[in-house]
Legacy VTK file of the C-alpha trace (Angstrom):
# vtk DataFile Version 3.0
C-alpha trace
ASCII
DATASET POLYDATA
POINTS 353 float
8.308 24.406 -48.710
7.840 27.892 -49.313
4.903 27.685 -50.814
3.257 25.724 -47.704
1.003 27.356 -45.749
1.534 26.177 -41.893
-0.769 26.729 -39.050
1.440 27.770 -35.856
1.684 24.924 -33.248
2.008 26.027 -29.385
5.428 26.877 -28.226
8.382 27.826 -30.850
6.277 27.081 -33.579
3.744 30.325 -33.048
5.615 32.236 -35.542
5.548 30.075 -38.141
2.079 29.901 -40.553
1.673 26.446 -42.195
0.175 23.794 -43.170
1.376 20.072 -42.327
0.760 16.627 -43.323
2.031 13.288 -42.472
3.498 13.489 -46.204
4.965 17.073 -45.817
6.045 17.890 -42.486
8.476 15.783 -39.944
5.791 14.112 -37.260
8.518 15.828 -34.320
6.565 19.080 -35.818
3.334 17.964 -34.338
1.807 18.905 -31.312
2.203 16.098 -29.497
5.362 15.354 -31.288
4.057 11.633 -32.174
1.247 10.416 -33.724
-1.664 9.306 -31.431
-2.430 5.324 -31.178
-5.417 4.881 -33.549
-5.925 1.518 -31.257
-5.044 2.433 -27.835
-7.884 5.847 -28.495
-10.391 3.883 -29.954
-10.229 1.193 -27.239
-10.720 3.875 -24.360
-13.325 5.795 -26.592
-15.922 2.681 -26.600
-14.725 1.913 -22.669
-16.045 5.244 -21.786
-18.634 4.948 -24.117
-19.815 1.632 -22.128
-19.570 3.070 -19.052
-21.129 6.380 -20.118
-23.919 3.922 -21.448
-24.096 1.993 -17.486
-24.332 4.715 -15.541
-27.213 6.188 -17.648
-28.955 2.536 -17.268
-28.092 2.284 -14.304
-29.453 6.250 -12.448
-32.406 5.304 -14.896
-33.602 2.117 -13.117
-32.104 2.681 -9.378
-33.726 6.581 -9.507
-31.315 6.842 -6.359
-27.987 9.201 -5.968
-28.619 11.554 -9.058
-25.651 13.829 -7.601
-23.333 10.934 -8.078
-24.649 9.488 -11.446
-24.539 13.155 -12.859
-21.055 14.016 -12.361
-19.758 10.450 -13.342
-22.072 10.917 -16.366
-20.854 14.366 -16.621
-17.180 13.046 -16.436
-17.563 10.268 -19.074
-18.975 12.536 -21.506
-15.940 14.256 -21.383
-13.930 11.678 -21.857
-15.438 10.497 -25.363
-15.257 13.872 -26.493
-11.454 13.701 -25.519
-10.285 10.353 -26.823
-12.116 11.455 -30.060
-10.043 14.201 -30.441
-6.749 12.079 -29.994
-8.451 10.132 -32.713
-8.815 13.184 -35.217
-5.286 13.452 -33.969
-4.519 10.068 -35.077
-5.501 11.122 -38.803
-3.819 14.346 -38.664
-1.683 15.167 -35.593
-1.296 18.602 -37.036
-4.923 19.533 -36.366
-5.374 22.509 -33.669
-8.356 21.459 -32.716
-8.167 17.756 -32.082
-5.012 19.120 -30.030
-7.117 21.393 -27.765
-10.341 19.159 -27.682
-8.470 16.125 -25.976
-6.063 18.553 -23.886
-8.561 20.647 -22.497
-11.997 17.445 -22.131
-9.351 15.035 -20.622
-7.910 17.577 -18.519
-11.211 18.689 -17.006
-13.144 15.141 -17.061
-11.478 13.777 -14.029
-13.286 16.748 -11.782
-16.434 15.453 -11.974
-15.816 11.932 -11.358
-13.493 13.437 -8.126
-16.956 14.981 -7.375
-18.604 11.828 -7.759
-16.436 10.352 -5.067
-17.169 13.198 -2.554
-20.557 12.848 -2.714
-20.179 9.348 -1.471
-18.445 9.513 1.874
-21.038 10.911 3.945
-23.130 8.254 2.736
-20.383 5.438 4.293
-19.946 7.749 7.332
-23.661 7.197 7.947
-23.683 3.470 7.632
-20.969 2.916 10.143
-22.379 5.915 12.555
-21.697 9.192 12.260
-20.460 9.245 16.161
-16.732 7.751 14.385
-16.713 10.662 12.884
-14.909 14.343 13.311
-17.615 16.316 11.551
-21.406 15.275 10.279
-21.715 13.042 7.857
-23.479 15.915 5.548
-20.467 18.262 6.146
-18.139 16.184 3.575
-19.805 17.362 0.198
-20.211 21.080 1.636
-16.682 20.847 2.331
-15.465 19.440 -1.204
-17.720 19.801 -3.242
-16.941 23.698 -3.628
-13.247 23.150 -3.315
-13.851 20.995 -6.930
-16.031 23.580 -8.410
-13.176 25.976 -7.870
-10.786 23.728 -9.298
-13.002 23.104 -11.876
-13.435 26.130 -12.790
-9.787 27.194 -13.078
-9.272 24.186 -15.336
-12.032 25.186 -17.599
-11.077 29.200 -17.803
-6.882 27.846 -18.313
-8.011 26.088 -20.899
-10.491 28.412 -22.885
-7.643 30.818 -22.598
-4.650 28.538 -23.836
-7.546 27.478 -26.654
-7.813 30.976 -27.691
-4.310 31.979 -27.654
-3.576 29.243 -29.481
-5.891 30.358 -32.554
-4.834 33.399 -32.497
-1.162 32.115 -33.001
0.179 33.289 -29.364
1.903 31.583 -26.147
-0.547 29.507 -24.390
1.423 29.635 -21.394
-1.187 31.987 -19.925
-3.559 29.460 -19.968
-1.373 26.528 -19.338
-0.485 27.913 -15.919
-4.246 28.545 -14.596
-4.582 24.884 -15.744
-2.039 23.793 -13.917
-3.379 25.856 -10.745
-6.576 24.211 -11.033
-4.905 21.065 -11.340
-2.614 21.596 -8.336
-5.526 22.406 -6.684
-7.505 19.230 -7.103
-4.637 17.423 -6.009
-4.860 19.433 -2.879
-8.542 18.465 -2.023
-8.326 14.746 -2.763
-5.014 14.257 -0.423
-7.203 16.096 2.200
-10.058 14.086 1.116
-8.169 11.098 1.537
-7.071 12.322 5.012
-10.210 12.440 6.275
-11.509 9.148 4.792
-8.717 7.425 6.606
-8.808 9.594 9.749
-12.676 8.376 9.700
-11.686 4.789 9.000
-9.348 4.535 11.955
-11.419 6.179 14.437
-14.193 3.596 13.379
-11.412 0.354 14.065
-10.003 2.044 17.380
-13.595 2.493 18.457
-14.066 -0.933 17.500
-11.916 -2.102 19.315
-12.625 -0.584 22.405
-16.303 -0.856 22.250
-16.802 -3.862 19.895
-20.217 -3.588 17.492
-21.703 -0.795 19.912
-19.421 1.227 18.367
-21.276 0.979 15.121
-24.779 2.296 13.945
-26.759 -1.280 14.262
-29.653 0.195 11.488
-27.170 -0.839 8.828
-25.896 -3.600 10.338
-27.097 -5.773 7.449
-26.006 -3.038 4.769
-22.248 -3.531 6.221
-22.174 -7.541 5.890
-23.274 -6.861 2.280
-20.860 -8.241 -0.152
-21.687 -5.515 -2.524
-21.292 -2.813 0.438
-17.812 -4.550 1.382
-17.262 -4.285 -2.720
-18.000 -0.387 -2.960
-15.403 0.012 -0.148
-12.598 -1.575 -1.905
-14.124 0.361 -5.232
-14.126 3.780 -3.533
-10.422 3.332 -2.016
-9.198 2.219 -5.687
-11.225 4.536 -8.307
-9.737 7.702 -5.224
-6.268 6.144 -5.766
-6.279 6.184 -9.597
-8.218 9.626 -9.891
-5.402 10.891 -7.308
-2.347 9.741 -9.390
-3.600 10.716 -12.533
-3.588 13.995 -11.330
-0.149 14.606 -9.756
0.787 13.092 -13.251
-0.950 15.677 -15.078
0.356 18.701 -12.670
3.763 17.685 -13.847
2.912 16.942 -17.367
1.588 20.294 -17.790
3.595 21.901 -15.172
6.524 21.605 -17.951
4.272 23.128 -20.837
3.153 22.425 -24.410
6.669 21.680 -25.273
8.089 19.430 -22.324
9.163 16.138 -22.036
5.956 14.215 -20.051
3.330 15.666 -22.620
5.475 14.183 -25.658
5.520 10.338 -23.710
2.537 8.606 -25.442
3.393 5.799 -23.069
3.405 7.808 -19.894
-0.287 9.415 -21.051
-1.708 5.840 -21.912
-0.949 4.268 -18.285
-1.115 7.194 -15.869
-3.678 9.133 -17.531
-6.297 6.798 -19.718
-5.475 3.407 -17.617
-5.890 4.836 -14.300
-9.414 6.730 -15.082
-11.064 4.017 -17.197
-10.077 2.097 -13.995
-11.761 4.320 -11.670
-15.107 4.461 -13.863
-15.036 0.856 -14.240
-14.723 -0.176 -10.942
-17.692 2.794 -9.955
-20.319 0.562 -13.122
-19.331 -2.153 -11.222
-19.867 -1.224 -7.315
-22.485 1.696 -8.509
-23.943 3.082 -4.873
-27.678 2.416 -6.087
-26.768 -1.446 -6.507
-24.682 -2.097 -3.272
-26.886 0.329 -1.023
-29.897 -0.998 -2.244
-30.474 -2.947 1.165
-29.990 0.387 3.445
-33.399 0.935 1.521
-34.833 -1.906 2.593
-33.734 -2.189 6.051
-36.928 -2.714 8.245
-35.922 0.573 10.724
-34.196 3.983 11.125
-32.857 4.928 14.132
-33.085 8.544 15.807
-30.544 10.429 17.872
-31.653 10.378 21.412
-33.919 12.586 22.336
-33.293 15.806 24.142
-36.425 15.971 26.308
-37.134 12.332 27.545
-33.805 10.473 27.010
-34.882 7.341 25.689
-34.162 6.278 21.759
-36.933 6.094 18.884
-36.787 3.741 16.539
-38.689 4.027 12.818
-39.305 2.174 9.656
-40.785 3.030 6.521
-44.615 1.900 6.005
-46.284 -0.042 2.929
-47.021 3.402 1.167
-43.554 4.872 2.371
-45.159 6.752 5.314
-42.917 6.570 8.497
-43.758 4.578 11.280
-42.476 4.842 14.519
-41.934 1.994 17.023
-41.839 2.612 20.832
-42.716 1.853 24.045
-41.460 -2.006 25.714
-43.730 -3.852 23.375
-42.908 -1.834 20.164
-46.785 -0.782 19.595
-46.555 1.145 16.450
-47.745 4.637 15.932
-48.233 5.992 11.934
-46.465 9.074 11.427
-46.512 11.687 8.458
-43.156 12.941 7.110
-40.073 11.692 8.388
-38.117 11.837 11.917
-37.344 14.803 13.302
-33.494 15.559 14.482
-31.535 17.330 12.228
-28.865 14.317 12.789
-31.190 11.039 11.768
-28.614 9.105 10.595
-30.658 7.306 7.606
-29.783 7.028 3.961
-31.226 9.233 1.227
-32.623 8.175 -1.954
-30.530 10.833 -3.780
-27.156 11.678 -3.106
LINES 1 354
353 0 1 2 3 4 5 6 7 8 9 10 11 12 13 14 15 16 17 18 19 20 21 22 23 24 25 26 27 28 29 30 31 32 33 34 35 36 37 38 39 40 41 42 43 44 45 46 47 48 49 50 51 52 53 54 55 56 57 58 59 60 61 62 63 64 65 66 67 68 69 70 71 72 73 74 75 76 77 78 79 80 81 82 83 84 85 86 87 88 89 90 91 92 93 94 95 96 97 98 99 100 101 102 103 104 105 106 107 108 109 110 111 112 113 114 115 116 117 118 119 120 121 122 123 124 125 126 127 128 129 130 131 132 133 134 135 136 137 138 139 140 141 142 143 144 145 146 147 148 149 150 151 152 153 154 155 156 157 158 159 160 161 162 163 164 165 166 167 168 169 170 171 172 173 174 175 176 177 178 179 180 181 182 183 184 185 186 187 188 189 190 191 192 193 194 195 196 197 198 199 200 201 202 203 204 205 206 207 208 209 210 211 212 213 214 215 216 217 218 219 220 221 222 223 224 225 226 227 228 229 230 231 232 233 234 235 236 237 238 239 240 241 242 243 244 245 246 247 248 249 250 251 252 253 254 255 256 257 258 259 260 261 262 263 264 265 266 267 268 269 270 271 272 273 274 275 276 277 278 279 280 281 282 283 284 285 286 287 288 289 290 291 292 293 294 295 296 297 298 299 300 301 302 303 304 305 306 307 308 309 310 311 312 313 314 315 316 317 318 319 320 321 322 323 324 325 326 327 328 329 330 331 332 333 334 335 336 337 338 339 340 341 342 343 344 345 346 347 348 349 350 351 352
């Protein structure tokens, strides 16, 4: 054994320099002190892989909420690269950098996808009326959108720094920690993002129930009987749920270091970590915004705030050439307009999210 050379694994093994094998060293000496599922990886590699493939097919022929379709995409991409590191694992779980490829793409992935879900809420805030709501519907991504790029970025630094310590045979613990932060933090802004979803939800049923459908925006009246609308809902609340519990699982998986008990569980990883995200991406291919929005484009008007000087509602629609028309007056007589409505608070649906 002496004559083995052995790289140093995180924790107590940083002061020892070898080189392992299935054949040559006990597979407790490995980082993840078992040896990855060749089957279980490769089956969420080609998932993610398929749904990587969707959303690209799917932002390519909708052209609609590019925000959303690039931080899902984003996320995915992440995910491949991660579950093919737990393969590279599979062949030799003594490998540094299959270690740090999965820990540190799989740890990260989940923020863009969280991102993805942000950007979506004002969007449903506007199809019910923004009047249900605390704070304008455009408010919601300036509000969490930087609150994930800060956990984001704490993720990504925590993990370049555990990388590098690693390599150079030293305690990642430095890193681990600002993972963890950035972790903690995530977990943070999707309970408060949850909060407000379901303070917004029951505002909308108690103002339902007092004012029946004047209570909603009637523009998207026909958007909210949509099956596929009614599907996205039910999508949203799940893939939120599942991107939510993977991460207080991963705050206490890496909360107890390189060397605790959680990050050693392959079976703990494989349902609260790769089941609950290939859930949430699955269910977003399936109920993708483009698809069950797709008649808030079509609806035949837009509806404007009251106006401040005369009092009295405008209504508008889009034209043949997707100029806006207005419609006014008792009989409706129509009036081509260039641009779109004025009001900063037109509550209409964008093309791009």
């Amino acid at each position: 054994m002496e004559a083995l050379t052995l790289l140093a694994r995180a924790g107590h093994h940083n002061n020892r320099i070898v080189t392992c094998t299935l054949s040559t060293c006990p597979i407790q000496d490995s980082y993840f002190n078992y040896r990855p599922s060749l089957a279980v990886n490769s089956m969420f590699l080609a998932l993610f892989a398929l749904s990587l493939s969707c959303f690209v097919l799917q932002v390519t022929l909708s052209r609609r909420y590019i925000g959303f379709s690039v931080a899902v995409i984003s996320g995915c991409i992440l995910e491949v690269l991660g579950y093919s590191g737990r393969i590279m694992s599979y062949y030799n779980p003594f490998n540094q950098n299959g270690f740090l490829m999965q820990i540190v793409c799989l740890t990260i992935a989940p923020s863009f996808l969280a991102a993805g879900l942000y950007l979506t809420l004002s969007r449903i805030v506007t199809t019910f009326g923004s009047e249900n709501s605390r704070i304008k519907p455009l408010s919601y991504p300036r509000i969490f959108i930087p609150c994930d790029v800060i956990s984001l970025l704490l993720q990504a630094a925590g993990g370049g720094i555990a990388s590098v310590a690693s390599h150079q045979n030293k305690s990642p613990n430095l890193g681990d920690h600002i993972m963890v932060a950035g972790l903690a933090f995530q977990v943070c802004t999707l309970l408060v993002f949850i909060i407000f979803s379901a303070d917004f939800a029951m505002r909308t049923l108690r103002r339902m129930a007092t004012m029946g459908q004047e209570a909603l925006d009637p523009t998207h009246a026909k958007l909210r009987a949509s099956k596929l609308f009614r599907g996205f809902l039910v999508a949203l609340v799940l893939s939120t749920l599942c991107i939510f519990t993977r991460s207080v699982y991963r705050v206490a998986e890496l909360g107890e270091g390189w060397e605790g008990a959680l990050i050693k569980n392959q079976n703990l990883f494989i349902g609260l970590e790769g089941v609950m995200v290939i859930v949430a991406v699955l269910l977003l291919n399936v109920f993708h915004p483009g698809l069950c929005f797709r008649e808030g484009y079509e609806m035949p008007a837009v509806r404007e705030t009251q106006g401040k000087s005369t009092g009295k509602r405008r209504w508008w629609k889009k034209g043949p050439k997707n100029e806006i028309v207005e419609l006014t007056g008792p009989k409706n007589e129509i009036v081509e307009l260039r641009g779109s409505p004025t009001g900063e608070d037109t509550p209409r649906i964008s093309d791009v999210a």
